[in-house]
C-alpha positions in Angstrom: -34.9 -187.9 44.5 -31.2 -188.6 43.6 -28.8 -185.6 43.6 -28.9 -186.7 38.8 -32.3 -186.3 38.8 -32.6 -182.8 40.6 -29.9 -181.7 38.4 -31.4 -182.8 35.5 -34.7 -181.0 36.5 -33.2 -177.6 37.1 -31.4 -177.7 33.6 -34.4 -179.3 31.9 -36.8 -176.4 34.2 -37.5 -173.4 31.6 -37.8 -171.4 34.7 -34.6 -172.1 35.9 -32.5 -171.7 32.7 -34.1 -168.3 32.2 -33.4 -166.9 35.8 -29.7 -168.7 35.6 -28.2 -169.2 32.1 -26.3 -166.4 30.9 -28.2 -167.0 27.5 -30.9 -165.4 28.5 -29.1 -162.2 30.2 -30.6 -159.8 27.4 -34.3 -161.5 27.8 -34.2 -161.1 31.5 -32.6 -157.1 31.1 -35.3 -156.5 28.8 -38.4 -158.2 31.0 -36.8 -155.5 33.1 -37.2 -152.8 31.6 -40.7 -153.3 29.8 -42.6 -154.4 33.3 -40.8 -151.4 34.9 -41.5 -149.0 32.2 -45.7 -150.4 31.7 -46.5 -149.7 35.3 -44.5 -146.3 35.1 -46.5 -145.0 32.5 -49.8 -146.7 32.7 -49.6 -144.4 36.0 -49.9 -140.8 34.4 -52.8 -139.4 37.1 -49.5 -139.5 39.8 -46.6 -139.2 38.0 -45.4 -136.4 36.6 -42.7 -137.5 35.4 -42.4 -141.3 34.8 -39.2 -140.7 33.2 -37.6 -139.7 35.8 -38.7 -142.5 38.2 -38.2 -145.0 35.1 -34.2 -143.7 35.2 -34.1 -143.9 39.4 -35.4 -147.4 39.6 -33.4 -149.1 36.6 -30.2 -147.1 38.0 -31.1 -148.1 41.6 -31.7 -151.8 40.1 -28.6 -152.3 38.2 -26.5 -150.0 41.3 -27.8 -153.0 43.4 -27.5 -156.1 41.3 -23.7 -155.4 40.0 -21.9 -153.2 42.6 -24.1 -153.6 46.2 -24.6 -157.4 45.7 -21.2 -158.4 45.0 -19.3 -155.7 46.7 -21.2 -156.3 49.8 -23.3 -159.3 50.2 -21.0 -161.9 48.5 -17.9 -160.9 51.1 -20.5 -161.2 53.7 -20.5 -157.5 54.8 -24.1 -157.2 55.6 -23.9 -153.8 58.3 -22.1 -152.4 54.7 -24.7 -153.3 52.7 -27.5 -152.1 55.0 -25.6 -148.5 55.6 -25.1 -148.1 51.7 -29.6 -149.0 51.6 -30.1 -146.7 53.8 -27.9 -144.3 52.4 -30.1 -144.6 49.5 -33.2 -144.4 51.0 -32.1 -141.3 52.9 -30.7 -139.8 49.4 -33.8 -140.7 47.7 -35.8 -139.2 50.6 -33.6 -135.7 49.7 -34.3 -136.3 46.4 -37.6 -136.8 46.6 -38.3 -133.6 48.9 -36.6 -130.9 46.6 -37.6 -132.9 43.2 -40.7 -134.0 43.3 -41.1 -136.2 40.5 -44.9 -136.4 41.1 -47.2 -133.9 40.1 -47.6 -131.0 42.2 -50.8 -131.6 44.0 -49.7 -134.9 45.1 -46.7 -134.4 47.5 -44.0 -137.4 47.3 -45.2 -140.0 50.1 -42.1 -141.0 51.2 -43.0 -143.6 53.4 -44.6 -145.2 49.8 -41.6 -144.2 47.9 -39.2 -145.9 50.4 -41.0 -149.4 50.8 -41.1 -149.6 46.8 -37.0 -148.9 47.3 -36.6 -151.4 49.1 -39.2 -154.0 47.4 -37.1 -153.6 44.5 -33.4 -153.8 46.1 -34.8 -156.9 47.9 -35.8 -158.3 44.4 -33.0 -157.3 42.6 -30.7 -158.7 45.7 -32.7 -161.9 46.0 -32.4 -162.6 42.2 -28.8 -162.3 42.1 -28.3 -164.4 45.5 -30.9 -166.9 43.9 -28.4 -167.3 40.6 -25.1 -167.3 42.8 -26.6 -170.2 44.7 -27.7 -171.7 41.6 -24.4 -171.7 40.1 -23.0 -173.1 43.3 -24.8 -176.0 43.2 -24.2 -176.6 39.4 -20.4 -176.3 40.5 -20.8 -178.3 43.6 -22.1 -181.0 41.3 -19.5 -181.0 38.7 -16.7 -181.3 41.2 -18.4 -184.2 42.4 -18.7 -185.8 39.3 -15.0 -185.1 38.5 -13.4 -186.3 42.2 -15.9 -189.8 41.3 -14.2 -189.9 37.7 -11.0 -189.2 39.2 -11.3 -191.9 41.9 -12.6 -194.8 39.0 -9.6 -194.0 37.5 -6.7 -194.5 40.4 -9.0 -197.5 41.3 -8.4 -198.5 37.7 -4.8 -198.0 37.5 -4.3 -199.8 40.4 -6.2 -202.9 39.3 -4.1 -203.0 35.8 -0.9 -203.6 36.9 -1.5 -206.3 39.1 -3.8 -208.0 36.3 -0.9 -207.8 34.4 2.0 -209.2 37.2 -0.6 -212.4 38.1 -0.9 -212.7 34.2 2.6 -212.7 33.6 4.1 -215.0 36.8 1.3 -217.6 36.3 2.4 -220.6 35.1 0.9 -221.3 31.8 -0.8 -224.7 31.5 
């Protein structure tokens, strides 16, 4: 497949425009918060309070996607970004031991608690990576494009004058 026809694919993919344009920034916020909000509070038998836990993982979420990821990841400081995870995970472990979000009876698995932390930093990190990439590409492409326009152009420029000097010293019959 030809490097036009995979473009045109991901820009003609309904997929891929939703997870990349920046049209669709508000639909993907809200996806979000609704599938992070229904499985919060269609879990009332463990939760005590889905609120709070609705407020940790958005925060933890968007902390991740806009400050971690670009702070960290895009520079290429990975030992950064895995000391400021398991900052979080140690923080959340705190957290969790002295508010306990869940009800009473139920203590705060943190071994539970900690692989859904890092489930979703790996999803919020992995969708902002997956976009980045995406937007390399498209840019990669243009450029392309561009230096090929820009090189039919000099060729051009090159042919016309000499079109014109054999025009102009040829004898005319």
């Amino acid at each position: 497949m030809n490097d036009l026809t995979r473009q045109q694919l991901i820009s003609e993919n309904v997929l891929f425009r939703f997870l990349v344009s920046p049209d669709h920034r508000v639909y993907r916020h809200l996806l979000l918060i609704v599938s992070i909000g229904t499985v919060l509070y269609n879990s009332p038998s463990v939760i005590a309070s889905p609120t709070t836990i609705f407020v940790y993982f958005i925060v933890l979420f968007y902390v991740n996607m806009y400050v971690l990821v670009p702070k960290f990841l895009f520079r290429n400081k990975n030992l950064e970004y895995c000391l400021a995870v398991i900052s979080i995970l140690i923080l959340m472990a705190v957290c969790g031991y002295f508010f306990n979000p869940f009800n009473r009876e139920n203590e705060l698995n943190i071994p539970l608690f900690s692989f859904l932390t890092l489930l979703l930093l790996a999803a919020s990190s992995s969708i902002k990576l997956f976009q980045e990439g995406m937007m390399d590409k498209q840019l990669i492409h243009d450029l392309e494009q561009s230096r090929t326009y820009a090189e039919l152009e000099q060729l051009k420029n090159q042919i016309n004058p000499h079109f014109c000097l054999i025009c102009l010293t040829m004898p005319m019959c």
